[in-house]
C-alpha positions in Angstrom: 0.0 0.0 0.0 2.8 2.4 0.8 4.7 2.4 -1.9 1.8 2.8 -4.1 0.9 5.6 -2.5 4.4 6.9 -3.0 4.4 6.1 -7.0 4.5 9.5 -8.7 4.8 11.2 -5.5 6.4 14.6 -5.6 9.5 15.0 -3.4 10.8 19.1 -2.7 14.3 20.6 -2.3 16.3 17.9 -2.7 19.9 18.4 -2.5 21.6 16.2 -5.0 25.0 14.4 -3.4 26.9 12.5 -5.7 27.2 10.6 -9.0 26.8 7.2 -9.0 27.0 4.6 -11.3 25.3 4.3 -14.7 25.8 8.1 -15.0 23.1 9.0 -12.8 23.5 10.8 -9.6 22.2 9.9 -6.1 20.0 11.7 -3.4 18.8 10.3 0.1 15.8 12.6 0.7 14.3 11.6 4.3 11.1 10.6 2.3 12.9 8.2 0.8 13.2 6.6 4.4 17.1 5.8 4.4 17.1 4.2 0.2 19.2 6.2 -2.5 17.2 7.5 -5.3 19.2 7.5 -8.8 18.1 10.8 -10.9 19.1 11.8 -14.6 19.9 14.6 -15.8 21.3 16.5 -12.8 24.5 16.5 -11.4 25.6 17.0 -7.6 25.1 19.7 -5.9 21.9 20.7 -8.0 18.6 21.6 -5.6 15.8 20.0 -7.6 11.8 18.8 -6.9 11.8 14.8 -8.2 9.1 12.9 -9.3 9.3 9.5 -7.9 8.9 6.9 -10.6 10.2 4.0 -9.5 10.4 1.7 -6.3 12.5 -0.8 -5.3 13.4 -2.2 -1.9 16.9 -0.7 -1.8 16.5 2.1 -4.1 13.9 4.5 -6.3 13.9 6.6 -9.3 13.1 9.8 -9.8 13.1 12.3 -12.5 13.3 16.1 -12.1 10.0 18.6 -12.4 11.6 21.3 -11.4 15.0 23.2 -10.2 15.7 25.3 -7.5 19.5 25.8 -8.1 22.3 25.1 -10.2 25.2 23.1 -9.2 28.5 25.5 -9.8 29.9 22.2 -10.8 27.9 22.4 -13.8 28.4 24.0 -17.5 26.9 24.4 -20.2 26.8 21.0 -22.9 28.0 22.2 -26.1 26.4 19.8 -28.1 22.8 20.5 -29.5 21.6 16.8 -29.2 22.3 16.5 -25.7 20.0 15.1 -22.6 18.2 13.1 -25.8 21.3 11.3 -27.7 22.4 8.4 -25.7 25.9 9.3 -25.7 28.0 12.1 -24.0 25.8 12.0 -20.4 28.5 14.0 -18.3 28.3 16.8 -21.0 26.8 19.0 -18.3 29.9 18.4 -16.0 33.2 20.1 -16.1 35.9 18.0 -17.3 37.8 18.4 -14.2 35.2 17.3 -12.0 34.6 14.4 -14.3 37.6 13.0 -13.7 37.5 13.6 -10.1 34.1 11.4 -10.0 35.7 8.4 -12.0 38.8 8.2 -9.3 36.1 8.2 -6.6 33.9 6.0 -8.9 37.1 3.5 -8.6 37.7 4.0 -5.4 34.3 3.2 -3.8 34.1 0.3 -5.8 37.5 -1.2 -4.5 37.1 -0.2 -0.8 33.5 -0.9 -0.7 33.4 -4.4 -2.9 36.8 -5.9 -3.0 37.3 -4.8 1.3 41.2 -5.7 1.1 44.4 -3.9 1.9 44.9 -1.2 -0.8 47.5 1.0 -1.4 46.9 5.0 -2.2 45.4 5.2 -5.7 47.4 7.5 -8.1 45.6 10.1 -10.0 43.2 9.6 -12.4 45.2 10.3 -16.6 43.2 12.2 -18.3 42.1 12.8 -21.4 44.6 14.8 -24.0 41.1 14.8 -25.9 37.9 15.7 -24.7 36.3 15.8 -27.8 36.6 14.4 -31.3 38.5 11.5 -29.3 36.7 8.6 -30.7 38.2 6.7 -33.4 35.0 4.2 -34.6 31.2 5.5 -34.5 28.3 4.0 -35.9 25.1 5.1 -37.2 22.3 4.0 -37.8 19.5 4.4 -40.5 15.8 4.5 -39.3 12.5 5.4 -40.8 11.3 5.9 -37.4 12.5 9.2 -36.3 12.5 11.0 -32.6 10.8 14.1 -32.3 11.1 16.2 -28.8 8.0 17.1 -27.2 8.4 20.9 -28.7 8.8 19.3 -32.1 5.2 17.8 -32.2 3.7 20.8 -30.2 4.5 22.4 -33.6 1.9 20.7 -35.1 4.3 20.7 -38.4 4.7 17.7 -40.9 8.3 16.4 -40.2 10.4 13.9 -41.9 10.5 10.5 -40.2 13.4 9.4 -41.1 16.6 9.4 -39.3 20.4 9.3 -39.5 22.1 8.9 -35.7 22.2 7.3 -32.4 19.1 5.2 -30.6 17.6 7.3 -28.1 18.3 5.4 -24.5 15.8 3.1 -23.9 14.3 2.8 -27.2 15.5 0.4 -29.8 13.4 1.7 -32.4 14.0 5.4 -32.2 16.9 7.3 -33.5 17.7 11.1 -32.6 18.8 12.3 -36.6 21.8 14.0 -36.0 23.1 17.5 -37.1 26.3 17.5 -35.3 28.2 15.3 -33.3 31.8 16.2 -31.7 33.0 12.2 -30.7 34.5 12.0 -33.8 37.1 13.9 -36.0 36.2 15.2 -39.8 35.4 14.4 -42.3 33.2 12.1 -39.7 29.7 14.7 -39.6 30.7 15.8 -43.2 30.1 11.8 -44.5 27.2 11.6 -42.4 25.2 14.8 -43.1 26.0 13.8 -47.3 24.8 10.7 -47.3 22.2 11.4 -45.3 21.4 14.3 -47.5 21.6 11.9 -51.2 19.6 9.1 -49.3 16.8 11.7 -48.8 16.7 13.0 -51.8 17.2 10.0 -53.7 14.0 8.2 -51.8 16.1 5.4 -50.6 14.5 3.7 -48.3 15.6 4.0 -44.8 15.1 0.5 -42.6 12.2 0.4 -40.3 13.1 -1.8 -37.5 9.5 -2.9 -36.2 8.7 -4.0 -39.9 12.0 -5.7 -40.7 12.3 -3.6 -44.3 14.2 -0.8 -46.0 17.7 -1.0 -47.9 20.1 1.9 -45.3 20.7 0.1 -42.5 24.1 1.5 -40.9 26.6 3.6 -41.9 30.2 2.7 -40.0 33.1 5.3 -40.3 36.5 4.8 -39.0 39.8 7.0 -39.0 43.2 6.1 -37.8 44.2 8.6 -35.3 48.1 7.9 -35.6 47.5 8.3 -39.9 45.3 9.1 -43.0 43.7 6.0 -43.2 40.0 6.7 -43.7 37.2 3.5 -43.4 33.7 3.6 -44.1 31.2 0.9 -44.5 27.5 1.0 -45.4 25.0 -1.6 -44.3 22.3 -2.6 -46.9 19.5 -5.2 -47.0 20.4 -6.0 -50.9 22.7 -4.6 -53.6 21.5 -3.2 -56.2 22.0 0.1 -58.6 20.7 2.6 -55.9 23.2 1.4 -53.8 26.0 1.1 -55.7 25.1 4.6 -56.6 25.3 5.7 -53.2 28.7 4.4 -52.5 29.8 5.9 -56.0 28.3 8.8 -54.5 30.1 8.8 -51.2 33.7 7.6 -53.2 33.7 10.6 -55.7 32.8 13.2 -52.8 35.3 12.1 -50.0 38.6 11.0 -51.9 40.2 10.8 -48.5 38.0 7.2 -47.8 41.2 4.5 -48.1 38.7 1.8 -46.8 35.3 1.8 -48.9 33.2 -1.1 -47.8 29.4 -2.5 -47.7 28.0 -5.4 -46.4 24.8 -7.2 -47.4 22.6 -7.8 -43.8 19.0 -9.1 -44.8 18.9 -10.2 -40.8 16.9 -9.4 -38.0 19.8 -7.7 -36.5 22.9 -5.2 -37.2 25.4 -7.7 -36.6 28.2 -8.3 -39.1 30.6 -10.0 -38.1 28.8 -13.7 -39.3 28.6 -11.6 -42.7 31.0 -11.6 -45.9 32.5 -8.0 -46.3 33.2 -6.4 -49.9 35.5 -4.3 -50.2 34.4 -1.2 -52.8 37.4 0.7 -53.1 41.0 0.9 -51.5 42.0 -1.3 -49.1 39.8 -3.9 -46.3 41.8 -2.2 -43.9 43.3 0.9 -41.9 46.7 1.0 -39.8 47.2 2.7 -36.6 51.1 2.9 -35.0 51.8 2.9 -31.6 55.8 2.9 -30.7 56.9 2.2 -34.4 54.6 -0.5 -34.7 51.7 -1.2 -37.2 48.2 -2.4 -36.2 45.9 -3.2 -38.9 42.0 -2.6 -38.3 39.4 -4.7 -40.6 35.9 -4.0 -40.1 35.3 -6.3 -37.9 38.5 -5.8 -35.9 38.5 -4.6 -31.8 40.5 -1.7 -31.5 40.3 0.8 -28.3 38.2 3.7 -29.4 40.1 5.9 -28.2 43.9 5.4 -29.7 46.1 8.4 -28.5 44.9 7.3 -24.7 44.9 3.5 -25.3 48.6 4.4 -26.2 49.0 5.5 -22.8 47.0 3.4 -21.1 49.0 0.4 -22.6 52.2 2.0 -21.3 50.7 1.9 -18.1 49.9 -1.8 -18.6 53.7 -2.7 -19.7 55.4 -0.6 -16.9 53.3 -2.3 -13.8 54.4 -5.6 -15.8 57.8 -4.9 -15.3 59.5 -7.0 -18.2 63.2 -7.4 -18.4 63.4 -9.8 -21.2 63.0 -12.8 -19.8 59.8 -13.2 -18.6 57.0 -15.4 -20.3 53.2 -13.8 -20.6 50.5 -14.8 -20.7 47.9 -11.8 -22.2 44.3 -12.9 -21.2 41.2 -11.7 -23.6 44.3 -9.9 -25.6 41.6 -9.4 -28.5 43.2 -8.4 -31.5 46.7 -9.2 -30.1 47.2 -5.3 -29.2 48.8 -5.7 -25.8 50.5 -8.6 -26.7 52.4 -7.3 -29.2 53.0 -4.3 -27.9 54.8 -5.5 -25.2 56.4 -8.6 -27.2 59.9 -6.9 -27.6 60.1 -6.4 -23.8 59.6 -10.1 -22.8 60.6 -14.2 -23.8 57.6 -15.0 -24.9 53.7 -13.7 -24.9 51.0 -16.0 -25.4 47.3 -14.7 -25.6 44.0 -16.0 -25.5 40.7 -14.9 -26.9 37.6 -16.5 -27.5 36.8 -14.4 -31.0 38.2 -16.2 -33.6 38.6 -13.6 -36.3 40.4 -11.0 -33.6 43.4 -14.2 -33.2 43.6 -14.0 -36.6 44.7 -10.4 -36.1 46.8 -10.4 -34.2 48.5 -13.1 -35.8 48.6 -10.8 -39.2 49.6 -7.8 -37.0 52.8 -9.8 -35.3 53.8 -10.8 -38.9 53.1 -7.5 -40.0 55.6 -6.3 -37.3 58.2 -8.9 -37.6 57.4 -10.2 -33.9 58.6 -14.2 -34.1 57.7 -14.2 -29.9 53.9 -14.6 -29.7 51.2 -17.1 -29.9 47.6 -16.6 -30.0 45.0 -19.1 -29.2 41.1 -18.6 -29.9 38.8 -20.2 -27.6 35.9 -19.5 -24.2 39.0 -18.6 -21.4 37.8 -21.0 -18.6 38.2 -24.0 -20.8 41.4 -23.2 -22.4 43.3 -22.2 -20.3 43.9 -25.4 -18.4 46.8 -27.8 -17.2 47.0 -29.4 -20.3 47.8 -25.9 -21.5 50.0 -24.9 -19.3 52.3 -28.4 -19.6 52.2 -27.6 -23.5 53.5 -23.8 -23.1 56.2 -22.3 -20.6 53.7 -21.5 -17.3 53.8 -17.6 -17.1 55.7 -15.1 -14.9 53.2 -12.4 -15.3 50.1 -12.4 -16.7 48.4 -9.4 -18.6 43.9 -10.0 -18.0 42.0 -7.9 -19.6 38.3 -9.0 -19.5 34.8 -7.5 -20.6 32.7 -5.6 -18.1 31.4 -8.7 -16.6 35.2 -9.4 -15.4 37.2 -13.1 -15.1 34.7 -16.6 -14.9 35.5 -18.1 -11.5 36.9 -20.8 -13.2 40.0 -18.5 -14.7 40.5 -16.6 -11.3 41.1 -19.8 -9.5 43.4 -21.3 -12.1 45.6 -17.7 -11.8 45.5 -18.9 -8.3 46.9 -22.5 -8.9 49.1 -20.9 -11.6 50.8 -18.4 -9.4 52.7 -16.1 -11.1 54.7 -13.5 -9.6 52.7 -10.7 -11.1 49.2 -10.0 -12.6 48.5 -6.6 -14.3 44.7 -6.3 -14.4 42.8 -4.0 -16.7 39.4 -3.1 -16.7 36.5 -1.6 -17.9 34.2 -2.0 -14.9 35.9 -1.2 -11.6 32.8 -3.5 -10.0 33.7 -6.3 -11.1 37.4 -5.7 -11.2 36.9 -5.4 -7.2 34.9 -8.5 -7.3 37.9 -10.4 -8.8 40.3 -8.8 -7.2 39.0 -10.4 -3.3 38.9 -13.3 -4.9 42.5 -13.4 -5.6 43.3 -11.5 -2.4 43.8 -15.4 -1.4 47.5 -15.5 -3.0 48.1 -11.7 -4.3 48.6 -8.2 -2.9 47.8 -5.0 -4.8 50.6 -2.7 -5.4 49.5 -0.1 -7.6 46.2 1.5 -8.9 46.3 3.5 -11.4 42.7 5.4 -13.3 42.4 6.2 -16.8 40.4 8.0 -18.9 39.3 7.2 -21.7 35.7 8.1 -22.7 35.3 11.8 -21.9 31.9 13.6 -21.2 30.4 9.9 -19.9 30.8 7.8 -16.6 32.9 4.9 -18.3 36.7 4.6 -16.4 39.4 2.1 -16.9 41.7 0.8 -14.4 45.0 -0.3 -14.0 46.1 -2.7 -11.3 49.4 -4.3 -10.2 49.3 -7.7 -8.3 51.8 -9.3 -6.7 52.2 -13.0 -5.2 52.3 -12.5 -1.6 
């Protein structure tokens, strides 16, 4: 009975404290009788009246109806499509605060979750870039456009369809976009043109509820570290309109050194089942990193961000400490980046993925580099790496993890326990789960060093860097 009367209840003056995870921020209004309640939109130290609109035992949500101050944390976003794109949440948050909520975000997370001895965390590394930083971005085509409240109070005919980014929560609504500052030019340039010759060509833009339309995606990458130029178009068939189109897209941007399409008559905009054609140019870009080439494929991982994965792999190599003569092991190594990159520092690396095309990858991308020290293995972590394994390959001095958000399977941690090497260097993408692991190998290792990084300006996202020693 209570908390239905307290659905859509109307809570004044509430001071908001801190930002939490998710990239909302947190307030413990005395109504809210001791829970947190997560709000959008605001960031701490804003005075605001919430609507409550959900409930839960531990927590509630709320959203804002009115404010009574402004945080003087706060500034002003600078993109046009903010608080309605999915992406770039912090916007409204100084950069220097930013940062100072990701090092807190880290440190809660280890004290609070992982409750072992920690040394002093060193300060978060920011960002050289905090816009224009990414290096992939894709978008997608939709005849099913969002329009904002003051849009449709217009009462005026729009255009439906849509070139962009989902709006959050809704898989079949896209925000078209005018401008967007993630990525460098000729990135919005590309976008806006084809966007432009789609429209008024009467292509057909894909209507995801219906399952038809020929523009499904448009993919563009750029090599931060050279010229290389990729950009690949998702279509349902191809035909003369399409062909067209990419014509259209090769003649205006000469800079493209990757022209690409991919036939995707699916339910879904996943690719990487799919044969790839190469238009024009290569099937490939190349970052460097160190005198080192990497080349990136369509369907290759490569960090989004390259100058600060450069520095965050630094990071990675100096807590491993490699003379020389050290064997690695590089766990969920992807495309081999890490592995490689460290290669001419150590004996031997070995990594492990379970995506079969990324070993291939990094294979290519060791050859392509003249490194004769590495082996790559495909195949699900817990059930390769095994005793059989490890009596077949050197057993490791350090070992390099670094796993997806939902961090190491149980099975892994405990064979890094029986394993025992004399170092770990963890990196992660989700310092929750990162803590999680990191009491469970409390048992046989020691932290040493923790060390944030930045790498996805104006949003919540962190990585983090830890050293392990064997106790």
């Amino acid at each position: 009975m209570g908390r239905r009367k307290n659905k859509n209840r109307i809570i004044e003056n509430v001071v908001i404290l801190d930002a939490g995870a998710e990239g909302k921020c947190i307030a413990r209004p005395e109504e809210a009788e001791g829970r947190v309640v997560f709000v959008t939109g605001v960031v701490p130290k804003d005075v605001v009246d919430l609507r409550i609109t959900k409930q839960r035992k531990s927590y509630w949500e709320g959203t804002v109806v009115k404010f009574h101050s402004y945080s003087d944390e706060r500034v002003e976003p600078f993109c046009q499509h903010f608080g309605i794109c999915g992406g770039c949440k912090w916007q409204h948050l100084s950069y220097e605060r930013q940062l100072f909520y990701k090092e807190k975000q880290v440190k809660d997370n280890l004290e609070r979750l992982a409750k072992i001895e920690l040394p002093k965390i060193t300060p978060i590394l920011a960002s050289e870039n905090t816009r224009f930083y990414r290096n992939k971005l894709e978008f997608t085509f939709s005849s099913r456009r969002w329009l904002t409240s003051e849009q449709i109070a217009t009462g005026q005919d729009f255009d439906n369809r849509a070139l962009g980014f989902h709006i959050p929560g809704r898989y079949d609504k896209l925000v078209d976009l005018n401008e967007c500052y993630l990525q460098a030019e000729p990135s919005n340039s590309i976008r806006l043109a084809v966007n432009k010759y789609a429209r008024e060509h009467d292509l057909e833009f894909y209507n995801v509820m219906a399952f038809e339309g020929l523009l499904r995606n448009l993919m563009i990458r750029n090599s931060q570290t050279t010229s290389d130029l990729m950009v690949m178009l998702q279509v349902t068939a191809f035909n003369e309109e399409v062909e067209k189109l990419i014509q259209f897209i090769k003649t205006s941007f000469p800079e493209i050194t990757s022209l690409q399409y991919v036939v995707n008559t699916k339910r879904n905009d996943t690719f990487q089942d799919l044969d790839i054609v190469c238009f024009a140019g290569k099937d490939y870009i190349t970052e460097t990193m160190e005198g080192l080439e990497f080349r990136i494929q369509a369907k290759s991982f490569y960090q989004t961000n390259s100058i600060q994965a450069y520095n965050l792999y630094k990071i990675t190599r100096d807590f491993a400490q490699l003379t020389g003569d050290e064997v690695v092991y590089d766990l969920y190594t992807g495309t081999g980046t890490i592995a490689n990159f460290v290669a001419k520092q150590a004996k031997q690396v070995i990594g492990v993925e379970y995506i079969e095309p990324a070993i291939e990858d990094a294979k290519i991308n060791s050859k392509l580099n003249g490194i004769d020290n590495t082996l790559f293995y495909a195949g699900d972590m817990k059930d390769v790496l095994n005793e059989e394994f490890l009596n077949k390959h050197a057993r490791p001095d350090v070992i390099l993890t670094d796993p997806p958000r939902a961090g190491m399977h149980p099975d892994v941690i405990n064979m890094l326990l029986r394993i025992g090497a004399k170092r770990i260097v963890y990196v992660s993408c989700n310092p929750a789960t990162q803590a999680r692991d990191l009491q469970l190998l409390d048992e046989k290792y020691a932290v040493k060093a923790i060390q944030p990084v930045d790498m996805f300006p104006q949003t919540h996202h962190v990585e983090n860097v830890v050293l392990l020693e064997l106790k």
